[in-house]
VOGU-3710 file (C-alpha; in Angstrom, 3 decimals, decimal comma):
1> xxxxxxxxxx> 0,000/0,000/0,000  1,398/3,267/-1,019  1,135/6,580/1,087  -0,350/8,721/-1,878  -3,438/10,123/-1,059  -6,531/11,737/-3,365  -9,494/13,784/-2,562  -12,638/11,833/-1,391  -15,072/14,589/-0,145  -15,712/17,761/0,892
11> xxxxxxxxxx> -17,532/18,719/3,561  -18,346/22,290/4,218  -19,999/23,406/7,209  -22,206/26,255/7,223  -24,427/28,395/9,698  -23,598/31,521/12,048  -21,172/29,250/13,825  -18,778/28,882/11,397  -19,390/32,477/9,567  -15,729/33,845/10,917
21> xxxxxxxxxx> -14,230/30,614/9,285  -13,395/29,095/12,435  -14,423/25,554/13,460  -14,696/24,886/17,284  -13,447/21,699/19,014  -16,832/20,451/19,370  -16,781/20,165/15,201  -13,912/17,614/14,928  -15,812/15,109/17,286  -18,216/15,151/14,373
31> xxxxxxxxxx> -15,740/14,475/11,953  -14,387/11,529/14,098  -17,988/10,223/14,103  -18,422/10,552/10,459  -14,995/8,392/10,123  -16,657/5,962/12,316  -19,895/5,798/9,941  -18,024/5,246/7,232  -15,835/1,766/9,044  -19,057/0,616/9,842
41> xxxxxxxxxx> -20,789/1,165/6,656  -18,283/-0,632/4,931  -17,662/-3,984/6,920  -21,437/-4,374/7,116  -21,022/-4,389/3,305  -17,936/-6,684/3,188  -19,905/-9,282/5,316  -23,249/-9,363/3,107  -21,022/-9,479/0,271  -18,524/-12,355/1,666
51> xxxxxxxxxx> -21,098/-14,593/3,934  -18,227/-17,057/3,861  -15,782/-15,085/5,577  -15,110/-15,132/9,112  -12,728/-12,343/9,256  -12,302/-8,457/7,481  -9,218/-8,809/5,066  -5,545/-7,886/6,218  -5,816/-3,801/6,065  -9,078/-3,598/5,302
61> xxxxxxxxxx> -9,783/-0,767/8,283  -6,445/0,963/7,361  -8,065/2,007/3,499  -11,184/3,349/5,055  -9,182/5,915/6,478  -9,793/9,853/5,898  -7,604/12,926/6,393  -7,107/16,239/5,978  -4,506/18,744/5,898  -6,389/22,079/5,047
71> xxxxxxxxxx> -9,201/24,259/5,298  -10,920/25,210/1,743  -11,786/28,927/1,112  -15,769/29,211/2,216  -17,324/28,948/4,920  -15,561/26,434/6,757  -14,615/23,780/4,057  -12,441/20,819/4,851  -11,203/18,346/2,159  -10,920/14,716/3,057
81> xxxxxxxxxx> -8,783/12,981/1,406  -8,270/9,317/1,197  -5,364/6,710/-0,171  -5,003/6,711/-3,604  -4,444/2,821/-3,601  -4,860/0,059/-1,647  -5,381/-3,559/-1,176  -8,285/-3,539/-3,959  -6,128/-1,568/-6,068  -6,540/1,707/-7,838
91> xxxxxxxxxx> -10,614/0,979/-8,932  -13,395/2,531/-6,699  -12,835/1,270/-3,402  -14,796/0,700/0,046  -13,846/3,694/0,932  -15,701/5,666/-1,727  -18,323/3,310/-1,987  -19,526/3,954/1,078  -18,731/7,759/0,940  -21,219/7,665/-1,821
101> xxxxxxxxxx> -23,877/5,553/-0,197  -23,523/7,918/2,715  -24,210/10,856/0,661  -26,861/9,005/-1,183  -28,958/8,171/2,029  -28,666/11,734/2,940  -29,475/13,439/0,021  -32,671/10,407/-0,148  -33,491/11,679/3,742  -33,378/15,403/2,418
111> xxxxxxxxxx> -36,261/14,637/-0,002  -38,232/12,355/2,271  -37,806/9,640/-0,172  -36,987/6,187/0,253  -33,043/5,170/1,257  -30,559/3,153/-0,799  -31,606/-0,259/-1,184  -27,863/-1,482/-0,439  -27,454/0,682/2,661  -27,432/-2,060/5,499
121> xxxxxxxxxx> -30,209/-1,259/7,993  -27,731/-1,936/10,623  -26,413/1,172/9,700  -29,371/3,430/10,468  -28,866/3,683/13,921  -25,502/5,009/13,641  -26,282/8,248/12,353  -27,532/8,708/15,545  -23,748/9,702/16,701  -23,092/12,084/13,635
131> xxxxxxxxxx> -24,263/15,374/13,448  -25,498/15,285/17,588  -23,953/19,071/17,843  -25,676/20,361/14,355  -27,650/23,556/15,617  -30,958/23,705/13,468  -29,976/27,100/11,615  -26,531/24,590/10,408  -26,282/22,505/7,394  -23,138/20,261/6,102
141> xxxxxxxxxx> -22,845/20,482/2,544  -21,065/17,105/1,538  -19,645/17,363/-1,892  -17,286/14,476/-4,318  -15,858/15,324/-7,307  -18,364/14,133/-10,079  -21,502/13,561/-7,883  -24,287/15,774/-6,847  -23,799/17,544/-3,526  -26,084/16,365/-0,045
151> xxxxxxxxxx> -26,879/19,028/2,566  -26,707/17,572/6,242  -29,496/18,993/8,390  -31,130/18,184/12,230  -34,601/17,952/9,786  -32,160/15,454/7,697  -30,914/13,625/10,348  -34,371/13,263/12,082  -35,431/11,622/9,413  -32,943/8,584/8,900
161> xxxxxxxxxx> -33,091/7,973/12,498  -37,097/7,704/12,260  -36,509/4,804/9,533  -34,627/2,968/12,665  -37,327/3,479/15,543  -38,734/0,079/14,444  -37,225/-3,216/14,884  -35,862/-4,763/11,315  -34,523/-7,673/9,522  -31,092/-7,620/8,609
171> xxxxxxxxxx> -28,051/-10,112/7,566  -26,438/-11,739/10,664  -23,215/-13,501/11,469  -22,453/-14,682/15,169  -19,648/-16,661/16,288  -20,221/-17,782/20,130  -20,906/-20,812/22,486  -23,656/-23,171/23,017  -24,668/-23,514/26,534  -27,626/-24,137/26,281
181> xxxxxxxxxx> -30,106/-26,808/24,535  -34,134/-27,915/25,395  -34,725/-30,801/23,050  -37,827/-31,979/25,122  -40,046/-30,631/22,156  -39,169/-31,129/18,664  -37,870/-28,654/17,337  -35,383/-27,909/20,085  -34,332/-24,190/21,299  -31,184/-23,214/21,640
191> xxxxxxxxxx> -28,957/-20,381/23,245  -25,591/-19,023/21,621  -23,478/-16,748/24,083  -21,778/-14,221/22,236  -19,634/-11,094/23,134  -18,722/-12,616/26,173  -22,623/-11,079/27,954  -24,935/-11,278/25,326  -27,136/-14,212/24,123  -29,887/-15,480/21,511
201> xxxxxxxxxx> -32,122/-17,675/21,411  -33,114/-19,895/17,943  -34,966/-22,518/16,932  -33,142/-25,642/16,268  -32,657/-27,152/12,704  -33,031/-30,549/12,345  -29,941/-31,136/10,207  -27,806/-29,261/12,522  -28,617/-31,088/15,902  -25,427/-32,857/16,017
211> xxxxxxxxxx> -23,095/-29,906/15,246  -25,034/-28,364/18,060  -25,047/-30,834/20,498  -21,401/-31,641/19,868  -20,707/-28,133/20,297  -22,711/-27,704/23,812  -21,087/-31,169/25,018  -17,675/-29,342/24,558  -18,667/-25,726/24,826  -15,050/-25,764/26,655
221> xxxxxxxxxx> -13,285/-26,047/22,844  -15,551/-25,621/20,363  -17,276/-22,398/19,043  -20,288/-22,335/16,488  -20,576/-19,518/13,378  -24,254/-19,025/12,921  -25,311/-17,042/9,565  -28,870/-16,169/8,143  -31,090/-13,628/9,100  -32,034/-12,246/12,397
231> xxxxxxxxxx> -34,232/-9,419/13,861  -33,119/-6,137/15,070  -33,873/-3,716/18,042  -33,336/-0,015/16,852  -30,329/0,254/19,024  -28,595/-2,793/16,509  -29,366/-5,608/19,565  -30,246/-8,470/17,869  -34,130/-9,371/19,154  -34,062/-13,304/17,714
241> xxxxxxxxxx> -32,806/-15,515/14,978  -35,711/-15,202/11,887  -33,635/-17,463/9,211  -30,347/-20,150/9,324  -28,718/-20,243/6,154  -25,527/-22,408/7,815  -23,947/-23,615/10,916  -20,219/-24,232/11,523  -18,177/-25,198/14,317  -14,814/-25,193/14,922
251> xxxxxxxxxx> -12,341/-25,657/17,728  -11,156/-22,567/19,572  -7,764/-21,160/19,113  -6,439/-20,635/22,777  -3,612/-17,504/23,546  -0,899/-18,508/25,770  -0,319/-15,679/27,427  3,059/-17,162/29,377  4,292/-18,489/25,808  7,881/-17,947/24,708
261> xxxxxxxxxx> 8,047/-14,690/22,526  8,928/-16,156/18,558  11,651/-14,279/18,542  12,793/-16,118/21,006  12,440/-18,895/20,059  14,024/-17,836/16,708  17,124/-16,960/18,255  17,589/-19,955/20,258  17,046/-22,225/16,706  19,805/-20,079/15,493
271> xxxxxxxxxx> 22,301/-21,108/17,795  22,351/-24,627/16,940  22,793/-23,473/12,863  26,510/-24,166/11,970  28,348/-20,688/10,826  29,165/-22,162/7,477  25,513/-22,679/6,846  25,011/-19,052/7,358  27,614/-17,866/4,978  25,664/-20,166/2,630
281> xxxxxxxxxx> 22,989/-17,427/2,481  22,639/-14,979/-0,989  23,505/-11,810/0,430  20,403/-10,141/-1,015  17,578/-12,427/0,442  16,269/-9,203/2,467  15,390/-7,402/-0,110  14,825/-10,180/-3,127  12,705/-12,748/-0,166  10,142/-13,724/-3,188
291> xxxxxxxx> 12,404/-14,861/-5,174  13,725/-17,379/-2,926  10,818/-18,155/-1,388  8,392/-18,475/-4,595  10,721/-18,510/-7,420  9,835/-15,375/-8,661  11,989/-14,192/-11,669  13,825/-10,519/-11,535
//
């Protein structure tokens, strides 16, 4: 990943607040919350998009994130920029995506029209932390080269938080333990614990009995990744399990916290390596590792 960045968005705030072109403190936690909207946005995309995948990829978080390094003649005007490439390359990334869809919803909200169909409902909620110290004689202009330009407002703002005040149905993944089975009745119930307090309750599916009685029997080593559908409070909880599209278990990777360091460990290997193997060594494998490690050519 290279360290060159491009313009993503502008966002200009206006109102008697900012008419000496001066932005108080209380403006930047906005901005911070706004960065925030936009990491969630996007791994709520990445997981309806990749169901399979248990994990984000390797610096996923680290594209999403914005900058900036001026203020923009106007009222108060401040240019976000973003890396100009990353680990999907130099195409339209998550980043901008959800910049977009962002934009989208509130320029949607502003006309008291329906939202994106791709914004996750799961997202809804979290406009609830941006824009809590916009005054209602204030509006945030947000602007990106090429698209059409959405004005924040409280009136705005009201109205994608009304869309939430309602529980919903949204994509779930949960990873957690079974403690808990009733298989009196057919079907059974079952609890998964996840994030260490919380719980769920579902209904359980016949062809998964045995994956989730195995898993309760050893509860101690094995953790279950439940994905499907589930309902949701307006506050993101999840209420109950509505659909199971697949169950997996797998054994849980324990942390030894009073392990030997690798390094280590890596230095006491090296002292039983003969100095003549050493000098074997090319003396550019720092710098040319592929090509010693996967062949690559020059």
């Amino acid at each position: 990943m290279t360290d060159e960045w491009k313009p993503i968005l502008t966002i200009r705030m206006n109102g008697p607040r900012f008419a000496s072109h001066a932005m108080d403190l209380t403006a930047l936690t906005e901005l911070i919350a706004y960065q925030n909207l936009i990491v969630f946005t996007a791994k709520e995309l990445f997981k309806q998009k990749n169901p399979d995948k248990a994990r984000l990829p390797k610096g996923f978080e680290e594209e999403l994130v914005l900058r900036f390094t001026k203020f923009a003649p106007g009222s108060v005007a401040i240019p976000l920029e973003g890396r100009a490439q990353t680990i999907w390359g130099k195409d339209k990334t998550y980043l901008e995506h959800c910049v977009d869809l962002i934009s989208e919803t509130v320029d949607a909200a502003g006309k008291d029209s329906q939202l994106p169909d791709d914004l996750p409902t799961a997202v809804i909620p979290k406009f609830e932390q941006f824009g809590r110290t916009l005054m209602e004689d204030e509006s945030w202009e947000m602007s990106r080269p090429g698209k059409k330009t959405a004005s924040y407002t409280p009136t705005v703002r009201r109205r994608i938080l009304e869309r939430s005040s309602q529980d919903h149905e949204d994509e779930l993944d949960l990873t957690g333990a079974i403690l808990a089975i009733d298989m009196h009745k057919r079907p059974g119930k079952c609890v998964l614990y996840y994030d260490e307090e919380q719980s769920v309750q579902f209904t359980v599916p016949e062809e998964y009995e045995n994956t989730l009685l195995d898993a309760l029997k050893n509860h101690d080593i094995i953790k279950v990744r439940i994905t499907g559908k589930g309902i949701f409070s307006n506050s993101g909880k999840i209420k109950h399990i509505s659909e199971i599209k697949d169950i997996r278990s797998f054994e849980k990777i324990e942390f030894e916290h009073d392990a030997r360091p690798i390094w280590e460990e890596f230095l006491a290997e090296n002292k039983n390596i003969p100095k003549e193997e050493w000098k074997k060594l090319p003396n550019d494998i720092a710098s040319n590792i592929s090509k010693y490690l996967e062949g690559e050519k020059d």
